[in-house]
C-alpha positions, 0 to 999 in steps of 0.5 A: 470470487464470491461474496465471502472472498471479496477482494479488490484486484492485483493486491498479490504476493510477489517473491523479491529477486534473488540477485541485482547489480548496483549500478553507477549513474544507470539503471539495473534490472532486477533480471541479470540477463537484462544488466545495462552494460555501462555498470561500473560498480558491481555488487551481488546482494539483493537490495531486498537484503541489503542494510538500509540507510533510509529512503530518499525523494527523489527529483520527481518526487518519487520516495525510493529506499536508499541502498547504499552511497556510490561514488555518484550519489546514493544507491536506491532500491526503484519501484521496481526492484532494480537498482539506480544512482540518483545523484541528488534529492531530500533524504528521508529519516525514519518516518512513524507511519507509511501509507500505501495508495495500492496499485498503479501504472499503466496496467494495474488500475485495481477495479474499475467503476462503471463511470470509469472511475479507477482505483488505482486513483482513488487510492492515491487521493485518499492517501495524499489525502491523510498524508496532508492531515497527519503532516498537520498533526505533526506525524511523519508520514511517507507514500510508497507510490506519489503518482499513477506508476507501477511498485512492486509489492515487497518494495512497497513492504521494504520501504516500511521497514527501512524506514522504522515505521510505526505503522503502514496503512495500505489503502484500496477500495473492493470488487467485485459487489456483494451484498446490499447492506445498511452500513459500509462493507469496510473490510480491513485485512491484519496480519497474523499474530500481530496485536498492533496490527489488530488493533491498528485495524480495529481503529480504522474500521471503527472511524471509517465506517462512522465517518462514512455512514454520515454520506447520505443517500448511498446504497452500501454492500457488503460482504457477510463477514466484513469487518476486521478479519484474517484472510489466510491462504491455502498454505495456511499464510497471511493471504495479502503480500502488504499484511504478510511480507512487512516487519512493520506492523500493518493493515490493507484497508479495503474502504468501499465498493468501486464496483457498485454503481452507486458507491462507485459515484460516491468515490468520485466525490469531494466528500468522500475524499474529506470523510475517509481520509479524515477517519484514517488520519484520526484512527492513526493518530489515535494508533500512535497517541491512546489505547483504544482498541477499536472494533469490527473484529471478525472471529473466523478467518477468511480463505482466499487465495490472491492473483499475483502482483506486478512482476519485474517482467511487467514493471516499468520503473517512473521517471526519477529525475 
């Protein structure tokens, strides 16, 4: 990739199965071939059509969609896109706002810095981050991913809309490194004919890169059209599958650099964490409570065509308790 199609890895589209059992006390795969023979309960919608009742968090701490009440318990939607009965855990109503720590799991870390420093664990700090600030602001805030395992990108998009949420931040930091630059090389990714995605994107670009040109002594990159802008693909779609597949108003907000050295050590410091997740707690609120419009908006669209995501071949859904 070069220096105008920058972007972080594995943050590609991924088409939603066709077809899923819901299956009582057990685990379905998304894949009928691969359907556990102790289903009781058999249905032939896909959970990615079905009508939502909310989300639940569920005993290890993982936020699932419910699909529906079993005999059991609810029915949910896992990180996977399979389907489970989990018998109990905190039902979740609707929320204003989802943040998306991108990546996970044991093969989708996102880039990796030169002192080893993941994304994919970058990402989940600033999001726990900002969701501490907004739940102390008095806003409702859920996570699509609570700890390092896989979810695939229309259950991240699904859950934002099952939930009726006003806004999803999807959070990441870039590679591969382009140019030196006076100024952080944020980059936020809206979706197309959004204007509450434009102006979500405004704000947070405005608010990170204030917040974040306060840290002294960084050597900052950036790409020749960072700022607020439109990455479409070849077929002429919203690049990103958390800008194009969510209903719910969104953003992908690239924060920084994790594959220059130098930015790359900055992540790792318990300053940054506080700056950026401040910025993006300020410019959410102020999303949700003004009319500010922000700034950073780049005219001309970005073309770039993204690799794809987790699979459900390659998807191993976490522990729900």
């Amino acid at each position: 990739m070069t220096a105008t199609t920058v972007s972080c890895v594995g943050v590609g589209v991924e088409e939603p199965p066709t077809s899923t059992s819901l299956i009582a006390v057990t685990t379905t795969q998304s894949d009928p071939s691969t359907t556990t023979s102790m289903a009781t309960t058999t249905s032939t919608t896909s959970p990615f059509e079905e009508l939502s009742a909310g989300a639940l968090i569920t005993p290890s701490g993982v936020v699932v969609a419910i699909i529906d009440r079993g005999a059991t318990g609810y029915i949910v939607r896992t990180p996977c896109g399979n389907t489970a009965t989990i018998g109990n855990g905190e039902p979740v109503g609707k929320v204003e706002v989802v943040l998306d720590p991108g990546h996970g799991g044991p093969i989708d870390s996102g880039a990796v810095g030169a002192n080893g420093l993941r994304e994919a664990d970058v990402n989940l700090k600033v999001a726990k981050a900002t969701e501490r600030l907004l739940k102390e602001r008095g806003i409702d805030v859920v996570l699509t991913r609570t700890a390092n395992y896989a979810v695939r990108i229309p259950v991240r998009a699904q859950l934002a809309d099952d939930l009726g949420a006003e806004i999803l931040v999807s959070i990441h930091h870039n590679a591969p490194t382009p140019e030196s630059s006076t100024a952080p090389g944020t980059e936020i990714f809206i979706q197309s004919d959004s204007e509450h995605s434009r102006r979500l994107g405004g704000l947070i670009w405005e608010h990170v890169v204030s917040e974040l040109s306060k840290i002294q002594g960084v050597q900052w990159h950036a790409a020749p059209d960072a700022g607020v802008l439109l990455v479409m693909n070849s077929r002429g779609e919203d690049s990103y599958g958390m800008v194009r597949l969510p209903e719910t108003p969104s953003v992908l907000a690239e924060l920084a650099y994790m594959s220059a050295p130098n930015e790359a050590e900055m992540l790792a410091t318990s300053e940054y964490t506080d700056r950026a997740s401040e910025a993006l707690a300020d410019a959410v609120q102020t999303y949700l409570q003004g009319t500010d419009l922000g700034s950073g908006y780049i005219d001309e669209p970005r073309v770039f065509n993204p690799q794809a995501g987790i699979s459900a071949d390659n998807c191993e859904d976490p522990d729900l308790g």
